[in-house]
Backbone and ligand atoms as CSV (ligand in chain L), in Angstrom:
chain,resi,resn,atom,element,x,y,z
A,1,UNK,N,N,-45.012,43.796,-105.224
A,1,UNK,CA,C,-44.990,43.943,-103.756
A,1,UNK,C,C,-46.380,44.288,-103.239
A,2,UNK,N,N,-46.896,44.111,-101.815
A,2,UNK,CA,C,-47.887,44.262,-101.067
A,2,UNK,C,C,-48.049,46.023,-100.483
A,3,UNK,N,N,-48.513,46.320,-100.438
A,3,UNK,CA,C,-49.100,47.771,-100.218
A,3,UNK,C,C,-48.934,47.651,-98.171
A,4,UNK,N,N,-48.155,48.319,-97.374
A,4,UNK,CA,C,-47.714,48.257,-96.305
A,4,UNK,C,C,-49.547,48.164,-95.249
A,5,UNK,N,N,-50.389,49.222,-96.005
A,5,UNK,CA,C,-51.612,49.615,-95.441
A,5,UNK,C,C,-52.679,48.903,-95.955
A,6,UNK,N,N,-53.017,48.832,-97.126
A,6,UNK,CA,C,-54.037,47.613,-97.031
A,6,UNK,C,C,-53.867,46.087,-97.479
A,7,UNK,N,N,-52.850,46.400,-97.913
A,7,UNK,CA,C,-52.468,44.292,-98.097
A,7,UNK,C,C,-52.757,44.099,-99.742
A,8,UNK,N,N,-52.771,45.051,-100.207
A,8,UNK,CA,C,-53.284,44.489,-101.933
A,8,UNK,C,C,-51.936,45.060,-102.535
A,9,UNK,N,N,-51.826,44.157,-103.849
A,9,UNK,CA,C,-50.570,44.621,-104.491
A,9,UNK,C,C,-51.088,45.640,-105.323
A,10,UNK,N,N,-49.298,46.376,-105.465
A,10,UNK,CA,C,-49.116,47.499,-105.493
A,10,UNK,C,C,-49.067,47.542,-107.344
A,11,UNK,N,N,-49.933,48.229,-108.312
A,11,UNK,CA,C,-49.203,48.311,-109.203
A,11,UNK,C,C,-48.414,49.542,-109.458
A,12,UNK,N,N,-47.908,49.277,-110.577
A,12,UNK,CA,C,-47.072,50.627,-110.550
A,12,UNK,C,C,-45.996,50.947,-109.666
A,13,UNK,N,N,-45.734,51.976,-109.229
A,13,UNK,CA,C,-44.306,52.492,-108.383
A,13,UNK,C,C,-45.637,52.564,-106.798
A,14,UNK,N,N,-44.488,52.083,-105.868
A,14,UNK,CA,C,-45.218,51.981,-104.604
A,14,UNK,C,C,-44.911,53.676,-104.235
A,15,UNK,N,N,-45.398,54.202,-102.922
A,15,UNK,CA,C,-45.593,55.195,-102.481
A,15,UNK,C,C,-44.945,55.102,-101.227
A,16,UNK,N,N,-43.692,56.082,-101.079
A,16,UNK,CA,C,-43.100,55.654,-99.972
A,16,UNK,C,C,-43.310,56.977,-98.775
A,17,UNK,N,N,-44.250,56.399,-97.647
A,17,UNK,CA,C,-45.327,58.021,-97.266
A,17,UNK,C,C,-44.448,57.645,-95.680
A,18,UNK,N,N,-44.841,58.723,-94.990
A,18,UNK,CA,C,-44.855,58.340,-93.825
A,18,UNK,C,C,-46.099,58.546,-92.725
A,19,UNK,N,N,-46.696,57.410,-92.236
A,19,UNK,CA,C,-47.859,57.664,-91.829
A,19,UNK,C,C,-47.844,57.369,-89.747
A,20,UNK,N,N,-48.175,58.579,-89.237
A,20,UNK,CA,C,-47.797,58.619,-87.808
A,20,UNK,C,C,-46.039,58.118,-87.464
A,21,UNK,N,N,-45.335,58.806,-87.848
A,21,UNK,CA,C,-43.688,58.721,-87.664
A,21,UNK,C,C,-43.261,57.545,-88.337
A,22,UNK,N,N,-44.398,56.339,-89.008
A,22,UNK,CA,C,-42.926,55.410,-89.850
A,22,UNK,C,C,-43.410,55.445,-90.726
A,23,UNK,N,N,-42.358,55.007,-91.884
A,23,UNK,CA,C,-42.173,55.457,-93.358
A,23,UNK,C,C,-42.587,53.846,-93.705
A,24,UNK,N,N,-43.838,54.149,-94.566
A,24,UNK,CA,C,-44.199,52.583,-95.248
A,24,UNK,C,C,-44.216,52.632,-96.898
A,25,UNK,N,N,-44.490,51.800,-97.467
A,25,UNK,CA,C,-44.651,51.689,-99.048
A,25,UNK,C,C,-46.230,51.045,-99.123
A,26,UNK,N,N,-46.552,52.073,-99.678
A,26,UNK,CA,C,-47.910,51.877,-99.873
A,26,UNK,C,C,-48.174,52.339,-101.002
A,27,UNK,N,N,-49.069,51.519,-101.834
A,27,UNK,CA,C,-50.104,51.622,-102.905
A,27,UNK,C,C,-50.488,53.346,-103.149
A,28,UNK,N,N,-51.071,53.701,-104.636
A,28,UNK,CA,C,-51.468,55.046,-104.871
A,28,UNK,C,C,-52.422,55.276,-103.799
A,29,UNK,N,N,-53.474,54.361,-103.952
A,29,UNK,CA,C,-55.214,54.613,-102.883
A,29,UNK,C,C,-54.342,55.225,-101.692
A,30,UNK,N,N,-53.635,54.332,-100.954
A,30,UNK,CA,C,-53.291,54.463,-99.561
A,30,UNK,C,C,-52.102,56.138,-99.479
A,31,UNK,N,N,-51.775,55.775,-100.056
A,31,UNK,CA,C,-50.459,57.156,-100.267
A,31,UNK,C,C,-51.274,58.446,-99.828
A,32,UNK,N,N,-52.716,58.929,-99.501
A,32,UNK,CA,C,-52.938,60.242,-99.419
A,32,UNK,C,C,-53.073,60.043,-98.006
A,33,UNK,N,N,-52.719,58.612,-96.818
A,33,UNK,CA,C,-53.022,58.262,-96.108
A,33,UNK,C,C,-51.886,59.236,-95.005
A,34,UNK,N,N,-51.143,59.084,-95.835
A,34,UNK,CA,C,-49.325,59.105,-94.899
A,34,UNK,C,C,-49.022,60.803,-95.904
A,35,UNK,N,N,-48.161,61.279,-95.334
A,35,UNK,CA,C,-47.121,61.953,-96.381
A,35,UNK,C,C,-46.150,61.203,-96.927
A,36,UNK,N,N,-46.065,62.108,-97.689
A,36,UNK,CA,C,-44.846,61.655,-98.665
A,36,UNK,C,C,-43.429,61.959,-98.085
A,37,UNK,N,N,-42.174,61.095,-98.275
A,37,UNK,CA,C,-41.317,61.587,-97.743
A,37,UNK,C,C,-40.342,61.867,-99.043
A,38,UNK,N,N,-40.166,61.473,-99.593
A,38,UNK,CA,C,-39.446,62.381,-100.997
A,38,UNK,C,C,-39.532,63.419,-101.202
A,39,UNK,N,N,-41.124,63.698,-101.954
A,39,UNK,CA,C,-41.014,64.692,-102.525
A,39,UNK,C,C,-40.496,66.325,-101.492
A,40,UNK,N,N,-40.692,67.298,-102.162
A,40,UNK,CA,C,-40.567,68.668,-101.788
A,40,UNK,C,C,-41.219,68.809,-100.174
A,41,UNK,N,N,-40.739,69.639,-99.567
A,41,UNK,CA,C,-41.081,70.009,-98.487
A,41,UNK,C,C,-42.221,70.489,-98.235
A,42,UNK,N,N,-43.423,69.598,-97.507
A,42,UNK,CA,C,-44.860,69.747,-97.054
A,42,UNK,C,C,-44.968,70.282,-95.922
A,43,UNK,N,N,-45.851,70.055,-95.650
A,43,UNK,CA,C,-46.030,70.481,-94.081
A,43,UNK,C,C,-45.633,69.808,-93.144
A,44,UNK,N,N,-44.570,69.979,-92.323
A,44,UNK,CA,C,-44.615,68.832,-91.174
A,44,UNK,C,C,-45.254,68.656,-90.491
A,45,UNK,N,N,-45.606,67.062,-89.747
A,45,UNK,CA,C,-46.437,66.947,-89.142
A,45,UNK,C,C,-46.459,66.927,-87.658
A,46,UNK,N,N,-47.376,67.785,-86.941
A,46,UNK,CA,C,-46.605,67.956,-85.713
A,46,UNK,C,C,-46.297,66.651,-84.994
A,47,UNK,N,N,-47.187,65.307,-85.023
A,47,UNK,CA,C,-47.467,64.146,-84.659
A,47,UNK,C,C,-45.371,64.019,-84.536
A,48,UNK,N,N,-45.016,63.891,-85.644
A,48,UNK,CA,C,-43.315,63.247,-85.851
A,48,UNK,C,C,-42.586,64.455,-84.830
A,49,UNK,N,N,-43.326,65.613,-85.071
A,49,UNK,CA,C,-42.293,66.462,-84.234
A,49,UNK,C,C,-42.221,66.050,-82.702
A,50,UNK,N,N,-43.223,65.918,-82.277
A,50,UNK,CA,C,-43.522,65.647,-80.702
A,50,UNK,C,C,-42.756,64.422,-80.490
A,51,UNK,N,N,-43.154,63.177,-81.489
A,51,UNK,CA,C,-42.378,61.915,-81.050
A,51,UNK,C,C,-40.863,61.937,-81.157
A,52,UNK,N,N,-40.174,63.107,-81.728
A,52,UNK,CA,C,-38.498,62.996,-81.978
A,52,UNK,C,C,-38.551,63.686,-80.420
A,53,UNK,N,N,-38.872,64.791,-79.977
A,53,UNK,CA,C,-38.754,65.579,-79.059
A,53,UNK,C,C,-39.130,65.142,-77.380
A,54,UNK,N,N,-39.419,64.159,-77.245
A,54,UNK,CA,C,-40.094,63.243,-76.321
A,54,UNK,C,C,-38.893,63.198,-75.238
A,55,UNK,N,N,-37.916,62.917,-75.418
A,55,UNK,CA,C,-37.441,62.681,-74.914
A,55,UNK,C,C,-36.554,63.452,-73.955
A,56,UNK,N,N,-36.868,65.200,-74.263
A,56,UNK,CA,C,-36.199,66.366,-73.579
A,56,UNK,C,C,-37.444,66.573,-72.588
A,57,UNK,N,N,-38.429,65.570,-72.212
A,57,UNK,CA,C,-39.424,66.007,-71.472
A,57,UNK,C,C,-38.946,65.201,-69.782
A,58,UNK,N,N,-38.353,64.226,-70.214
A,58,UNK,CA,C,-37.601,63.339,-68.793
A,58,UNK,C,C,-36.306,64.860,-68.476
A,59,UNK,N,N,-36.858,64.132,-67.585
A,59,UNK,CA,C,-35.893,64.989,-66.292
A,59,UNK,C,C,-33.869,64.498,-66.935
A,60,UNK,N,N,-33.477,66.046,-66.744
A,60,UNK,CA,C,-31.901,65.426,-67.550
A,60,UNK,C,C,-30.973,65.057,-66.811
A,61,UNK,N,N,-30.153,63.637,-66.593
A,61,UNK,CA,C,-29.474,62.940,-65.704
A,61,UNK,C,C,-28.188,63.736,-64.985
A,62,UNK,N,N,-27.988,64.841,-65.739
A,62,UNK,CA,C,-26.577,65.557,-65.067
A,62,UNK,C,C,-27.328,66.477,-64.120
A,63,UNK,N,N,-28.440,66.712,-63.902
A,63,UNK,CA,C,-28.909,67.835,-63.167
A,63,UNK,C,C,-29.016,67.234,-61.442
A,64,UNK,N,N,-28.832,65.504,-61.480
A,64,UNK,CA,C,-28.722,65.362,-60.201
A,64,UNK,C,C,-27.219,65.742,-59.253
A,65,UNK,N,N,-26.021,66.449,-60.734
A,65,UNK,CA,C,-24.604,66.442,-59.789
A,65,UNK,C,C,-24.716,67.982,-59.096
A,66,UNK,N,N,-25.737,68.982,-59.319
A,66,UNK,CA,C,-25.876,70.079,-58.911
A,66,UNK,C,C,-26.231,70.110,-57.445
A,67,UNK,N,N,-26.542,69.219,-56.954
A,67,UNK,CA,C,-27.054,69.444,-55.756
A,67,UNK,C,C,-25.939,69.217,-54.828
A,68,UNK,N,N,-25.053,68.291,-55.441
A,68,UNK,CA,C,-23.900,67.831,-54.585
A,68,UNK,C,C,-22.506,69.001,-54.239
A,69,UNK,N,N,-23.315,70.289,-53.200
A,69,UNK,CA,C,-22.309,71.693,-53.332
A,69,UNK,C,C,-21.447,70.798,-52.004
A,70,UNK,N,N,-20.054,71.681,-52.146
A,70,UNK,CA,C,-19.135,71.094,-51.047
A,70,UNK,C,C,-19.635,72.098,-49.233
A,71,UNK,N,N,-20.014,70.978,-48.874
A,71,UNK,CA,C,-20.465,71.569,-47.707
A,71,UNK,C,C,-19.514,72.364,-46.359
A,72,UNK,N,N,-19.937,73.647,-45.911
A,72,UNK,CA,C,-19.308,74.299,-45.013
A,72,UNK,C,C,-18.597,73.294,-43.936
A,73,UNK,N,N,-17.837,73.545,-43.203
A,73,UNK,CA,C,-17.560,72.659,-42.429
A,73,UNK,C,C,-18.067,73.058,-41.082
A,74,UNK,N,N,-19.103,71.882,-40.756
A,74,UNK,CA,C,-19.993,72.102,-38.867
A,74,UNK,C,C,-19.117,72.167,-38.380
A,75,UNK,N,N,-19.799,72.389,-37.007
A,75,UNK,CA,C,-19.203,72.589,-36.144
A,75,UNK,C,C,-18.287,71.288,-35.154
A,76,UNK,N,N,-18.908,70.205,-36.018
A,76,UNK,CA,C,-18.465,68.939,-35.520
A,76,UNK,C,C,-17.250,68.492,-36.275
A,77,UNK,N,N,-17.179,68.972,-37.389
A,77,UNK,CA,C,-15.713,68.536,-38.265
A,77,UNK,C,C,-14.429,69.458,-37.647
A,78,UNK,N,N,-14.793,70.661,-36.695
A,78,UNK,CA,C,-13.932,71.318,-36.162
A,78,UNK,C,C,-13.348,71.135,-34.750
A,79,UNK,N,N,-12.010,71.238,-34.954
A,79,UNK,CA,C,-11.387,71.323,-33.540
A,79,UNK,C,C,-10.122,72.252,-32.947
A,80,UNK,N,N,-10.015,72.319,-31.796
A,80,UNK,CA,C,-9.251,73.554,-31.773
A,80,UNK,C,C,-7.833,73.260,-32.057
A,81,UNK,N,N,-6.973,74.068,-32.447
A,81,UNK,CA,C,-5.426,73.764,-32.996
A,81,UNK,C,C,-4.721,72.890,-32.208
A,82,UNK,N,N,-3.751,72.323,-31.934
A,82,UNK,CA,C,-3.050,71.007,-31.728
A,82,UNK,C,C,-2.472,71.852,-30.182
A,83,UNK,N,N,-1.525,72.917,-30.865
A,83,UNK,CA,C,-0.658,73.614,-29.295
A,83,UNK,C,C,-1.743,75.068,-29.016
A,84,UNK,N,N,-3.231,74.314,-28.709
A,84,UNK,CA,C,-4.168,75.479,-28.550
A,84,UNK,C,C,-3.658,76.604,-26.807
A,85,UNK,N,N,-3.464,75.349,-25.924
A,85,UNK,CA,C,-2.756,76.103,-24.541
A,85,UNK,C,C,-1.496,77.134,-25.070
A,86,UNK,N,N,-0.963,76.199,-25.667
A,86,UNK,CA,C,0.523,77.392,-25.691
A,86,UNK,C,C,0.100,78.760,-26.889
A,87,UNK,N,N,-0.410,78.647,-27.527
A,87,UNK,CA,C,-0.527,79.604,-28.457
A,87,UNK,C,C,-1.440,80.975,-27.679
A,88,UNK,N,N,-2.347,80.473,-26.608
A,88,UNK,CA,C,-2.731,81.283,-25.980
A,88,UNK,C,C,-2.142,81.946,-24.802
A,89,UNK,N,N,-1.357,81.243,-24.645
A,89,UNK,CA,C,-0.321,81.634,-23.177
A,89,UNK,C,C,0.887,82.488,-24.348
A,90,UNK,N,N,1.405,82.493,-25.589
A,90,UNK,CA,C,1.651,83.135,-25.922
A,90,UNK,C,C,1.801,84.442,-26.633
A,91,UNK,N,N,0.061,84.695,-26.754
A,91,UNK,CA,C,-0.505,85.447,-27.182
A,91,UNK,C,C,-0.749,86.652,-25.752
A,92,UNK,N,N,-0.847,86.118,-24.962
A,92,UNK,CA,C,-0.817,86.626,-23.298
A,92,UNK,C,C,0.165,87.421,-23.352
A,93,UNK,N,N,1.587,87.045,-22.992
A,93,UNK,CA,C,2.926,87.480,-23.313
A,93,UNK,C,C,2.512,88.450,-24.332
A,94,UNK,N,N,2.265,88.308,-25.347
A,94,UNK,CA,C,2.652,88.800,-26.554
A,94,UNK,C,C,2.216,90.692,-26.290
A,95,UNK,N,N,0.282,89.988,-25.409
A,95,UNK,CA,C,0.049,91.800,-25.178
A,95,UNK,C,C,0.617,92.547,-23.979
A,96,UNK,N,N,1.809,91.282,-22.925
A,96,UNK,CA,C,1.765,91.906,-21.712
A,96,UNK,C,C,0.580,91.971,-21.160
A,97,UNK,N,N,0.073,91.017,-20.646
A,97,UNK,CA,C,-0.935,91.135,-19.660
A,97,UNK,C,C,-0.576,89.614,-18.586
A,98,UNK,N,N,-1.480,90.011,-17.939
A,98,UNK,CA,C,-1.897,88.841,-17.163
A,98,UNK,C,C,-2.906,88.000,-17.496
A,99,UNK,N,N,-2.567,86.886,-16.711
A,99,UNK,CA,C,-4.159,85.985,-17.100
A,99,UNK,C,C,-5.430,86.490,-16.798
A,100,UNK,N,N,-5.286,87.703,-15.470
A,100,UNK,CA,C,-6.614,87.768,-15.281
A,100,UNK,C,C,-6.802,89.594,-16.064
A,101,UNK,N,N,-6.011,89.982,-16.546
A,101,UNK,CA,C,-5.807,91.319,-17.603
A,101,UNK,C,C,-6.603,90.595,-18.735
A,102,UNK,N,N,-5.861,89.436,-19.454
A,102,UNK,CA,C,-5.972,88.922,-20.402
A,102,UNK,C,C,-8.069,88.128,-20.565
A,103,UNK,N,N,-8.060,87.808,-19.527
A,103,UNK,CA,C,-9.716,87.432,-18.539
A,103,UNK,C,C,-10.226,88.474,-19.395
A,104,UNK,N,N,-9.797,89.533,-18.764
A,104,UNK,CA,C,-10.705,91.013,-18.995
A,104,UNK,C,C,-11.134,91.299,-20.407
A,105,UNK,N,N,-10.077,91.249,-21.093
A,105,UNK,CA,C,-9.642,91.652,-22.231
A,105,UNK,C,C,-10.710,90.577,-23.362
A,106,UNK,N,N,-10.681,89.532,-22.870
A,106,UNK,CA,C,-11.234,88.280,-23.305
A,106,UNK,C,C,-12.776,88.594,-23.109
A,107,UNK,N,N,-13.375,89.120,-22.694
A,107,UNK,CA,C,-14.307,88.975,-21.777
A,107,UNK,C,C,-14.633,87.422,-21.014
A,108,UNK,N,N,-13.806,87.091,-20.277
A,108,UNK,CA,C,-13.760,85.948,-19.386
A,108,UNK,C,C,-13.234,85.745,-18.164
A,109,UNK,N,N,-13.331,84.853,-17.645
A,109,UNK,CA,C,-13.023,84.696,-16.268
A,109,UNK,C,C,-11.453,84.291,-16.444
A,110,UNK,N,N,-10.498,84.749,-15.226
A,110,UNK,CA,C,-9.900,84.477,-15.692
A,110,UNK,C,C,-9.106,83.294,-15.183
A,111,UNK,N,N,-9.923,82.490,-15.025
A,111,UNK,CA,C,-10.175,81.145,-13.966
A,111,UNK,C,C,-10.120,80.184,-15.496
A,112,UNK,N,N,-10.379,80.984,-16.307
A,112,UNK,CA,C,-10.684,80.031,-17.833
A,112,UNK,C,C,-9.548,80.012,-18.440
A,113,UNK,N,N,-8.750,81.402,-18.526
A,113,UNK,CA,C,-7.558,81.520,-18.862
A,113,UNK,C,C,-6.376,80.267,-18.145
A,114,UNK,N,N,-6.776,80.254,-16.799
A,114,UNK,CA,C,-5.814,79.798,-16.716
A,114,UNK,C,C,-5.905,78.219,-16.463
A,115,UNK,N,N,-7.431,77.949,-16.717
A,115,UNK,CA,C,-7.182,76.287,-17.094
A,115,UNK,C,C,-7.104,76.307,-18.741
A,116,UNK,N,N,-7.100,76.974,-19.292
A,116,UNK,CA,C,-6.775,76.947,-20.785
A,116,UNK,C,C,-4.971,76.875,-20.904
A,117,UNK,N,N,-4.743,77.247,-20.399
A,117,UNK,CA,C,-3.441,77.691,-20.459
A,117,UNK,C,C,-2.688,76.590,-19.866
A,118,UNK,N,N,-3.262,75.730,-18.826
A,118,UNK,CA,C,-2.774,74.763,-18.168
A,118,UNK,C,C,-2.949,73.245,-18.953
A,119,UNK,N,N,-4.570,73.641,-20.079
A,119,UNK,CA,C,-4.336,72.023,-20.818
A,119,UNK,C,C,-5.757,72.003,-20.205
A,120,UNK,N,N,-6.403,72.361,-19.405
A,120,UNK,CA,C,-7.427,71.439,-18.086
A,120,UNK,C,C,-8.361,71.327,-19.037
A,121,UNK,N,N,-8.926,73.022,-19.535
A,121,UNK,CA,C,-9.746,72.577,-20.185
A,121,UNK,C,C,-10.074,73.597,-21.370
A,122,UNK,N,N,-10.836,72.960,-22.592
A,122,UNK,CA,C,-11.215,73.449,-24.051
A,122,UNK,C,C,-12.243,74.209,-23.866
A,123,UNK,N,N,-12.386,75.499,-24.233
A,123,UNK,CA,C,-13.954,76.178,-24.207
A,123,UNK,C,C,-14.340,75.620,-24.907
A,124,UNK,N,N,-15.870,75.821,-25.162
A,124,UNK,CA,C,-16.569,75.619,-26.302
A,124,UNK,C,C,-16.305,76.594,-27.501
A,125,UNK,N,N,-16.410,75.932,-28.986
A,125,UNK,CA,C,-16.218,76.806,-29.870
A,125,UNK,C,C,-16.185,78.166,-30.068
A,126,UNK,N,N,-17.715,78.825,-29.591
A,126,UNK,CA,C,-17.759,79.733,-29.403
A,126,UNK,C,C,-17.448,80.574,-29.119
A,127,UNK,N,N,-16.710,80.506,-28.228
A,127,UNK,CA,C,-15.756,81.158,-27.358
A,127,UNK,C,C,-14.138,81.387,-28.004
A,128,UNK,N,N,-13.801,79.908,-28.151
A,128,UNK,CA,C,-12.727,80.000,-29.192
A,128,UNK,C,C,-12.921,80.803,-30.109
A,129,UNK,N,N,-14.079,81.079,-31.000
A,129,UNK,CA,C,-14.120,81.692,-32.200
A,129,UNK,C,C,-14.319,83.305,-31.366
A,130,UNK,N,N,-14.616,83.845,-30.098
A,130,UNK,CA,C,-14.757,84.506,-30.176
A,130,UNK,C,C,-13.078,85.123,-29.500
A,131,UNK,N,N,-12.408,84.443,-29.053
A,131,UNK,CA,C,-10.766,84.574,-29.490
A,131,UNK,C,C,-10.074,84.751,-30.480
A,132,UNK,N,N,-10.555,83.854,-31.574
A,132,UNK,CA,C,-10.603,84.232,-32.776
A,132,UNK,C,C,-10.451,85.533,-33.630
A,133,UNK,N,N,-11.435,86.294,-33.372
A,133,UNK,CA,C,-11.666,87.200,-33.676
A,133,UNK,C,C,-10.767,88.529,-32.905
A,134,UNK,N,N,-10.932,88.369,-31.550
A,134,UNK,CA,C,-10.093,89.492,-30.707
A,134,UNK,C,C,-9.189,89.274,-31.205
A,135,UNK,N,N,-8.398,87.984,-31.238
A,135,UNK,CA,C,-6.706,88.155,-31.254
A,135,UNK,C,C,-6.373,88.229,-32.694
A,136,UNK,N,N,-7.477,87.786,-33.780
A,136,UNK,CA,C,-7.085,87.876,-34.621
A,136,UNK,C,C,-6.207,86.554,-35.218
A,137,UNK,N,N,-6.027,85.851,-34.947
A,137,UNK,CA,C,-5.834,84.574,-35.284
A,137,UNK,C,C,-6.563,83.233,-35.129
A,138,UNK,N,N,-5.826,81.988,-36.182
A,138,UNK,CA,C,-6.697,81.322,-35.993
A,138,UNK,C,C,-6.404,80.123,-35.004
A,139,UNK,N,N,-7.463,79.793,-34.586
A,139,UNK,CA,C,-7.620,78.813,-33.032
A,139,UNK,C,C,-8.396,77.515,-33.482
A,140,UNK,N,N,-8.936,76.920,-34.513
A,140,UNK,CA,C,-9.936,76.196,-34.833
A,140,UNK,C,C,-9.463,75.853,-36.416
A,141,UNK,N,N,-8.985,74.596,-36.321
A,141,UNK,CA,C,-8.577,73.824,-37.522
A,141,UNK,C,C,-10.068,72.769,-37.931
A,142,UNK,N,N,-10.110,72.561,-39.642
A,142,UNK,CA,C,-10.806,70.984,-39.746
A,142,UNK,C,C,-9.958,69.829,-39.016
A,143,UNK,N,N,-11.126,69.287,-38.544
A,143,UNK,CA,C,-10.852,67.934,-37.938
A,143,UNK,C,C,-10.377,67.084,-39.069
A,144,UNK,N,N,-9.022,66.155,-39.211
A,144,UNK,CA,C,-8.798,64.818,-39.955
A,144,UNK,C,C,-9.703,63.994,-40.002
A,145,UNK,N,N,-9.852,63.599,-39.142
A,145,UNK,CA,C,-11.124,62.196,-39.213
A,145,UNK,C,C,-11.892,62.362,-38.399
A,146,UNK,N,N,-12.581,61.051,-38.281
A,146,UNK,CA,C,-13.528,61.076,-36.985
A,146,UNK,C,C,-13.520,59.955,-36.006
A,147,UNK,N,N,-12.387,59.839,-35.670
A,147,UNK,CA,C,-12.494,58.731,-34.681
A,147,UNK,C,C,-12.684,58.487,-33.260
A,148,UNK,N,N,-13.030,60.111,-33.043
A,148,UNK,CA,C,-13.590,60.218,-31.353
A,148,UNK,C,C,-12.428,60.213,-30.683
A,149,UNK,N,N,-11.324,60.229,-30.889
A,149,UNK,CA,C,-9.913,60.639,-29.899
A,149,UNK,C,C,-9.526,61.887,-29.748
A,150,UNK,N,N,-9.804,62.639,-30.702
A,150,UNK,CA,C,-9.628,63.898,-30.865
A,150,UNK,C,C,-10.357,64.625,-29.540
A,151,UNK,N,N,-9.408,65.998,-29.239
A,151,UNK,CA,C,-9.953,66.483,-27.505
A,151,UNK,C,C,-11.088,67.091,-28.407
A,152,UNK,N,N,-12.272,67.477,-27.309
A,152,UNK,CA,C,-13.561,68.442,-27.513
A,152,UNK,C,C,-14.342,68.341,-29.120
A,153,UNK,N,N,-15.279,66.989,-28.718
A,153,UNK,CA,C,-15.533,66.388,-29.744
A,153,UNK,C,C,-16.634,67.261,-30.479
A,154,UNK,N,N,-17.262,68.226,-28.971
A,154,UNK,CA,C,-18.538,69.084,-29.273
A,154,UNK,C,C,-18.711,69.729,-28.055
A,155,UNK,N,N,-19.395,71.125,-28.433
A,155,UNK,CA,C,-19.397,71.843,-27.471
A,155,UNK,C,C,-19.990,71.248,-25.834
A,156,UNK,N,N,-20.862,70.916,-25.485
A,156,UNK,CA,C,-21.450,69.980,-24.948
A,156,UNK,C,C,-19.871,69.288,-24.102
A,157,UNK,N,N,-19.491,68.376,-24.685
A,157,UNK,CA,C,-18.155,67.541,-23.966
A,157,UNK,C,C,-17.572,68.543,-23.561
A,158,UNK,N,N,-16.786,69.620,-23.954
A,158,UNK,CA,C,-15.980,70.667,-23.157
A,158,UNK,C,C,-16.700,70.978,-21.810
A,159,UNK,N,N,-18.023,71.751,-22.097
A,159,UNK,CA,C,-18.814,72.323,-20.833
A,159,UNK,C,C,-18.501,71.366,-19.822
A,160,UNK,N,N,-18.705,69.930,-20.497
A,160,UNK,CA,C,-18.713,69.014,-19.141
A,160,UNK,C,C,-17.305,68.564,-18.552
A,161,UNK,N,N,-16.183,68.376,-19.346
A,161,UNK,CA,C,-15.155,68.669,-19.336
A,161,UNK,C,C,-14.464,69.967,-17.850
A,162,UNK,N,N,-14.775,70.499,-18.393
A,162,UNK,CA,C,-15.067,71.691,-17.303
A,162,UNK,C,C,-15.569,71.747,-15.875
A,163,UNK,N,N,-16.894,70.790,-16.375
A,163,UNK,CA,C,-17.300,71.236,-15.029
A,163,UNK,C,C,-16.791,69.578,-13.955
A,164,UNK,N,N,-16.283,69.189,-14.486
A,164,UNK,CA,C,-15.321,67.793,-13.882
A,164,UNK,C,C,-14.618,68.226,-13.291
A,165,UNK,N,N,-13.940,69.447,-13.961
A,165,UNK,CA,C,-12.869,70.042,-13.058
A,165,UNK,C,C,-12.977,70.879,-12.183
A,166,UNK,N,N,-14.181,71.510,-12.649
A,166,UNK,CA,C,-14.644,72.247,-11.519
A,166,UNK,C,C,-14.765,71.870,-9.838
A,167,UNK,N,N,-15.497,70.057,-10.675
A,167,UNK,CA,C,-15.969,69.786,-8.931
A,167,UNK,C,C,-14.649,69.489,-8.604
A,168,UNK,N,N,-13.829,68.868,-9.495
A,168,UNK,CA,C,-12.545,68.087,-8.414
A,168,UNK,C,C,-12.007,69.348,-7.730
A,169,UNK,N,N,-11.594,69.976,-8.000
A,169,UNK,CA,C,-11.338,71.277,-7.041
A,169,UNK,C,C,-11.768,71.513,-5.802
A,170,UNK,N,N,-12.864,71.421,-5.572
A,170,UNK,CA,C,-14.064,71.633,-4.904
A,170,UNK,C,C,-13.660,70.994,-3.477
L,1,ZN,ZN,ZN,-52.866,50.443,-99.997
């Protein structure tokens, strides 16, 4: 056989070394070229270590599912409960008050109460949430979808909502 490194035949038993990570058969001359991979445990060479290890240096493909956290729900995926008028007109009742007791109590007008109560019109979230909190229940469900039919799409539409009704009054 031919000597892997310089091309001359091999006499004797070839030398099976490994020279920069591949394992060739090479001639005695050439054999101090490479290590040996048979015999007893030499020194490794860092050259083979780096080239097995190469590959923990790329960025690792599962680390892109970390970023994907389940997001809070905005303020746009929210809307207020389905029987939002009646639940508040029964919450009214519930403390004995009036609409414009209930105004008070609310810190609101109680001009709000009672287009809330009538259907006319949706506060803005805010407000809801800050009902929320007084009464202690909840007023503000996730939205199903998004198909824009849904009442008080964003705070913004209510205000104006509102003030539609305001003028027709007027
Ligand atoms: Zn050789």
């Amino acid at each position: 056989m031919l000597c892997e490194v310089c091309g001359r035949s091999v006499k004797g038993r070839p030398f099976s070394v490994k020279i920069e990570g591949a394992v060739m058969r090479v001639c005695e001359r050439c054999a101090r070229y490479g290590e040996e991979t048979k015999p007893v445990a030499s020194m490794p060479k860092p050259v083979v270590h780096v080239n097995r290890n190469r590959g923990s240096m790329e960025p690792k493909p599962q680390s892109m599912g970390f970023s994907r956290k389940p997001r809070p729900p905005s303020i746009e995926e929210l809307e207020v409960i389905e029987n939002f008028a009646e639940v508040m007109r029964d919450q009214r009742r519930k403390y004995g008050m009036t609409q414009d007791e209930f105004g008070k109590f609310l810190f609101e007008r109680s001009s709000l109460i009672n287009k809330i109560e009538t259907g006319s019109r949706v506060p803005p979230f805010n407000t809801v949430r800050k009902f929320e909190k007084k009464l202690g229940i909840k007023l503000l469900t996730r939205r199903e979808k998004f198909d824009g039919l849904t009442t008080a799409p964003s705070t913004n539409e209510s205000i104006r909502l509102g003030d539609v009704v305001r003028i027709r009054k007027k």
